[in-house]
C-alpha positions as CSV (number, residue, x, y, z in Angstrom):
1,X,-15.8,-1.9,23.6
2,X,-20.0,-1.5,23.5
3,X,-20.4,-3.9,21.0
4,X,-23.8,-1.8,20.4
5,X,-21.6,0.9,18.2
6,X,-20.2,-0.4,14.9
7,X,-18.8,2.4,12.8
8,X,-16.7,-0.9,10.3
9,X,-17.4,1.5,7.6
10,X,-15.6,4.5,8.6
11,X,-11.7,4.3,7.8
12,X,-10.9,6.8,10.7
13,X,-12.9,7.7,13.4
14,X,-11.4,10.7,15.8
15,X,-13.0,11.2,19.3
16,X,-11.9,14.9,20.3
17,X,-12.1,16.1,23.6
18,X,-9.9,18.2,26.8
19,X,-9.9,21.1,28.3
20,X,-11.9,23.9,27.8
21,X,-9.5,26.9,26.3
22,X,-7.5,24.1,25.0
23,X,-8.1,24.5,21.8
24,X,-11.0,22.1,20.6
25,X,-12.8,24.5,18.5
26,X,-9.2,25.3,16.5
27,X,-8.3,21.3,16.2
28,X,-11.9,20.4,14.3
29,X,-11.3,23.3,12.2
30,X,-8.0,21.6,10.7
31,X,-9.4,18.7,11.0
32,X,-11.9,19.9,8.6
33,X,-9.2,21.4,6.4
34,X,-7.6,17.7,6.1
35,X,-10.8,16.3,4.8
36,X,-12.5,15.1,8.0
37,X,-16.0,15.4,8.6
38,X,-16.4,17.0,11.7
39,X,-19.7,17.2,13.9
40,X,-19.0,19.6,17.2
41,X,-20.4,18.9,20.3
42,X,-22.2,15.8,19.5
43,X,-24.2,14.2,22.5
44,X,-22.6,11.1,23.6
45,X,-26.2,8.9,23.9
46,X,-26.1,9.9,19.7
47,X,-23.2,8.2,19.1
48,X,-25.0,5.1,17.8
49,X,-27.6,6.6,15.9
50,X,-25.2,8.8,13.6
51,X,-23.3,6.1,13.2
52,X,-26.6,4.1,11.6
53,X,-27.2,7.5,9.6
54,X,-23.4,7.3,8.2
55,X,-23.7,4.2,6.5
56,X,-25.8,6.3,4.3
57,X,-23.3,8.2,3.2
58,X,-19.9,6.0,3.3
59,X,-17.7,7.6,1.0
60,X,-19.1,11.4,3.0
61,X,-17.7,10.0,6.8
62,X,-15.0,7.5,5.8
63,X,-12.7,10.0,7.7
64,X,-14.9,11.6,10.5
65,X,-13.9,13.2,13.8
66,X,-16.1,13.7,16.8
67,X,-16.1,16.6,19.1
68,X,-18.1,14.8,21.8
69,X,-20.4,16.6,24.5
70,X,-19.0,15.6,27.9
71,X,-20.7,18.0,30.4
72,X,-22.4,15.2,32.5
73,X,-21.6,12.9,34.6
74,X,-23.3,10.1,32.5
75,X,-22.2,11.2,29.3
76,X,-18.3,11.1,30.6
77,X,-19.1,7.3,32.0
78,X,-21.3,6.5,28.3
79,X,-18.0,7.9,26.5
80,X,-15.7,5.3,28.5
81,X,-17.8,2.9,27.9
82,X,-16.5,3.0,24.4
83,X,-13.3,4.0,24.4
84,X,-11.6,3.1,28.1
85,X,-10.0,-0.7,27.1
86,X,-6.8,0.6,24.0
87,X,-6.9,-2.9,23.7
88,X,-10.2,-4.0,22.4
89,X,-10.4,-0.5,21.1
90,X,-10.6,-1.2,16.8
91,X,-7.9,0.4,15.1
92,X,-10.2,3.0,13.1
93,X,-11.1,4.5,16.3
94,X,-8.6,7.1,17.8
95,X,-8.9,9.8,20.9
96,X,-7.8,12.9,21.0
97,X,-7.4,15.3,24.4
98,X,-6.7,18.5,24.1
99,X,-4.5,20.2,27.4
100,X,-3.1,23.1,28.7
101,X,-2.0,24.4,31.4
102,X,-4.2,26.8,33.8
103,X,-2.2,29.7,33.1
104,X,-2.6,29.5,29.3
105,X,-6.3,29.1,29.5
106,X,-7.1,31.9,32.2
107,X,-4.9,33.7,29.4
108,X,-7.2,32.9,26.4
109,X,-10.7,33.5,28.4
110,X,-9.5,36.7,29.3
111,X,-8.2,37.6,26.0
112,X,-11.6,36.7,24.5
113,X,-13.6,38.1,26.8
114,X,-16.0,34.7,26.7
115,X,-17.5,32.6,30.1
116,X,-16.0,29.4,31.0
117,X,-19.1,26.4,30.0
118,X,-18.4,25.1,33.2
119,X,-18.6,28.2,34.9
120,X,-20.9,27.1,38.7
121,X,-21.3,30.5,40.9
122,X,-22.3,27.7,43.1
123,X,-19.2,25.7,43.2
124,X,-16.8,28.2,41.9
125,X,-15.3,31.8,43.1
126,X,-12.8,32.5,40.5
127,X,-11.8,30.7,36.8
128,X,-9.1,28.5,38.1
129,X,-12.0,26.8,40.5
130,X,-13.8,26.2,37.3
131,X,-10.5,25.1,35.4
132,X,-9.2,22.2,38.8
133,X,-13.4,20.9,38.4
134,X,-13.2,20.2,34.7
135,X,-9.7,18.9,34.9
136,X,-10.8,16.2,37.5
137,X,-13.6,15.3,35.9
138,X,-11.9,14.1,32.5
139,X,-9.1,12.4,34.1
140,X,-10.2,9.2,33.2
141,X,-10.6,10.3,29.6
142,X,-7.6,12.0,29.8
143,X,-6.0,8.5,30.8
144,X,-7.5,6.6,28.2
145,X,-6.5,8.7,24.7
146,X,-4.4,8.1,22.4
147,X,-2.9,11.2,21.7
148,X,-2.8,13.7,24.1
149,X,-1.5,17.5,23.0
150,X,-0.1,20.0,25.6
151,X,-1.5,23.3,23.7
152,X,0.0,25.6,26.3
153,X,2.7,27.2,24.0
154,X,1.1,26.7,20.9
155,X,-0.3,29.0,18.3
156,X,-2.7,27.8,15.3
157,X,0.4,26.7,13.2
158,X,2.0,24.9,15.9
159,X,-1.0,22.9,16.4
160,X,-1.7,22.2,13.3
161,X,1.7,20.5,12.7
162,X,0.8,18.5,15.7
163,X,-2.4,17.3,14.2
164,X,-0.6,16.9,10.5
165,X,1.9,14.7,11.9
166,X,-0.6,12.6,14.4
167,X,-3.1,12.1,10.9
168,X,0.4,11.3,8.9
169,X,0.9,8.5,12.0
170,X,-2.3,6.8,11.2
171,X,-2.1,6.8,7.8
172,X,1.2,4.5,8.3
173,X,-0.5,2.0,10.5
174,X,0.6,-1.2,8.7
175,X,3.0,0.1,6.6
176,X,5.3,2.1,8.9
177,X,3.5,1.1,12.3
178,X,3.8,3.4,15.6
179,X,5.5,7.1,15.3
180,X,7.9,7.7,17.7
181,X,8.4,11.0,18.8
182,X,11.6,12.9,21.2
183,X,11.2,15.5,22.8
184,X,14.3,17.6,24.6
185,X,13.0,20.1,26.6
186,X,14.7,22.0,30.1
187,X,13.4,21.1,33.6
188,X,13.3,25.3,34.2
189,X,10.8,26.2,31.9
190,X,8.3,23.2,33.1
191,X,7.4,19.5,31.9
192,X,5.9,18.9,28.9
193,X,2.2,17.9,29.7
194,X,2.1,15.7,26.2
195,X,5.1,13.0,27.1
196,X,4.3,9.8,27.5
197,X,7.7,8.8,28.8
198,X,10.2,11.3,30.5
199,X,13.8,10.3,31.2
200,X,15.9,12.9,33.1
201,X,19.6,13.8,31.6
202,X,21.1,15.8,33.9
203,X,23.0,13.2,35.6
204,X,26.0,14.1,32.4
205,X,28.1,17.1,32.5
206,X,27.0,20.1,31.3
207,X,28.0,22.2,28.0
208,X,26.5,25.2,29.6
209,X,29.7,26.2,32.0
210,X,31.8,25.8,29.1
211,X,32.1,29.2,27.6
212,X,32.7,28.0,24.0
213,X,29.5,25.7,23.9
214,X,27.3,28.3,25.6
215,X,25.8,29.9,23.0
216,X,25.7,26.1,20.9
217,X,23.0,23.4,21.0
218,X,23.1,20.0,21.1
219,X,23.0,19.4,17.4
220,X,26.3,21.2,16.9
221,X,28.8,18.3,16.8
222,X,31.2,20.5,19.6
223,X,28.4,19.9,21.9
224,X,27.3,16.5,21.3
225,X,31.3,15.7,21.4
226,X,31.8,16.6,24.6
227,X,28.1,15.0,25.6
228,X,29.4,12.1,24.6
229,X,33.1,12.2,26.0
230,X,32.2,10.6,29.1
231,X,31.3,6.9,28.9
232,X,27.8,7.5,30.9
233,X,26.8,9.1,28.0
234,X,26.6,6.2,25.4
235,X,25.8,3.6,28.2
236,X,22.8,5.6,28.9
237,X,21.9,5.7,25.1
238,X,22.4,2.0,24.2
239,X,20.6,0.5,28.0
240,X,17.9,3.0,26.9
241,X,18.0,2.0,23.2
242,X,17.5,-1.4,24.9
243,X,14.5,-0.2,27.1
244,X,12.5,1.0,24.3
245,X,13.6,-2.1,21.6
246,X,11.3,-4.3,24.1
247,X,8.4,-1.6,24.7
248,X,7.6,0.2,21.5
249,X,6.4,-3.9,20.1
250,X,4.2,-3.5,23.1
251,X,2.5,-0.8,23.0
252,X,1.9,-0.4,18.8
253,X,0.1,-3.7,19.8
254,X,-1.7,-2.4,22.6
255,X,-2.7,0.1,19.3
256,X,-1.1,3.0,20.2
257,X,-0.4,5.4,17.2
258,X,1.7,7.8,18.7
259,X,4.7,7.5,21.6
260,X,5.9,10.8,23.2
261,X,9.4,10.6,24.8
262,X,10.4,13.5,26.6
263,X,14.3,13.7,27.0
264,X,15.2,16.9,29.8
265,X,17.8,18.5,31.1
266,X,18.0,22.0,32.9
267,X,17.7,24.1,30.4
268,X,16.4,21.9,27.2
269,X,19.8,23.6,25.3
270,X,22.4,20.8,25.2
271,X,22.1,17.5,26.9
272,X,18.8,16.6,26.4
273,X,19.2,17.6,22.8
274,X,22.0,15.9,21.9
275,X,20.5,12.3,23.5
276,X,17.2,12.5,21.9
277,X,19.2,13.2,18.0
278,X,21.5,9.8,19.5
279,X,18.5,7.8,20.8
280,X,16.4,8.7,17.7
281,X,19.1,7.1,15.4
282,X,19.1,4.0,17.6
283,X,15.4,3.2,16.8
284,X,14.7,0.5,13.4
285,X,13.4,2.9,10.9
286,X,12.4,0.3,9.0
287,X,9.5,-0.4,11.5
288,X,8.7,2.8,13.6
289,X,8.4,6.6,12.1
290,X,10.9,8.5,14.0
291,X,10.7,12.3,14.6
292,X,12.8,14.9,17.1
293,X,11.6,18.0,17.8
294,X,13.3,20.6,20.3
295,X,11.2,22.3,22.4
296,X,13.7,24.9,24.3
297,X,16.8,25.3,22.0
């Protein structure tokens, strides 16, 4: 941590950045709506001199969030300089990346009609040149968030549930400690780019070839039933119950807010449904906040 910065006197700091097209602009917005004080675009050599500014004003940026300027070189390698080591990083300070896929953002710059920042007519001969360039380059920031969100299916709503539920996580540091989050999606339709675990299901026998269970997900108790007929089932659940009683410690004290765990299966309908409601209810409540959500049912 550059021991140069201290920002002690704001209660949550969020460091937003990602993608271009990935939906920035949208995430301060809400951020804004859930009484943060945003600044957009912020130089990164600035850092420490709003920060002396802020103590100003303590009760105006007690929660603030940062959309940070990263279109250098330097300014990417200034920003690690402050956030790359989770854990030295204080626990009021939090990063946020924004992601999605190239498809979805060739999508939204045509839809708008607007040029890509990073455009180079140098470097580049079509959008997805521009898109592979940025990607690279914030890799590393990408590597050291906290949160990362996968925007690529997501409209403003979706998003701001997202964000609800990550400001709802920190809020709980202490109290309720590290949210835990499954995620069943299918293999078909493409990996979730927001998981920070993924465990493949589709070593158990499927519900889809029965014709009664088709049409069913995994939370109908039919399905889950015949999940959970074979013994491979609940071994699987309890040795991976097991995996994650050991890491989840570690990483809320690495100071990790938020743990995406992607459970797939072919089609995201059955299987991996009906193991992420099982592994969910095999994780202590009473220490982690615990959430499922279904991405392909």
């Amino acid at each position: 941590m550059n021991a140069s910065l201290r920002f002690d006197h704001i209660n949550s700091l969020l460091i937003v950045t990602g993608l271009s097209g990935a939906g920035k602009s949208s995430a301060m917005a809400l951020l804004a709506d859930s009484g943060y004080y945003v600044v957009d675009n912020l130089p990164v050599p600035l850092l420490g001199q709003f920060f002396d500014f802020s103590r100003g004003a303590i009760t105006r940026y007690r929660n603030t969030a940062l959309l940070m300027d990263v279109d250098s070189r330097e300014s990417r390698i200034q920003l690690l300089s402050v956030i790359e080591s989770k854990g030295k990083r204080p626990g009021n300070l939090k990063v946020i990346f924004l992601d999605a896929d190239d498809a979805s953002i060739v999508r939204r710059y045509s839809e708008t009609r607007r040029p890509h920042p990073a455009f180079d007519p140098e470097k580049d001969t079509s959008l997805a040149d521009t898109i592979s360039r940025e990607r690279t380059r914030l890799q590393p920031i990408k590597e050291a968030s906290d949160f990362l969100i996968d925007t690529s299916s997501f409209n403003i709503h979706a998003l701001r549930r997202e964000l609800r539920e990550f400001l709802n996580s920190l809020g709980s540091v202490g109290r309720q400690g590290l949210r835990v989050n499954f995620l069943s999606f299918g293999f078909k339709h493409g990996l979730p780019l927001d998981c920070d675990l993924i465990v493949d299901v589709r070593f158990l026998r499927n519900p889809h070839f029965v014709e009664e269970l088709r049409q069913q997900d995994g939370r109908d108790p039919a399905v889950r039933d015949y999940v959970f007929e074979t013994p491979e089932a609940d071994e699987f659940v309890g040795r991976y119950a097991e995996v994650l009683a050991f890491l989840l410690p570690k990483y809320q004290a690495e100071g990790k807010a938020y743990l995406n765990i992607g459970i797939g299966c072919t089609g995201g309908k059955h299987r991996s449904v009906a193991i992420a409601e099982a592994l969910s209810k095999r994780i202590d409540a009473a220490t982690f906040r615990v959430s499922v959500k279904h991405r392909d049912i």
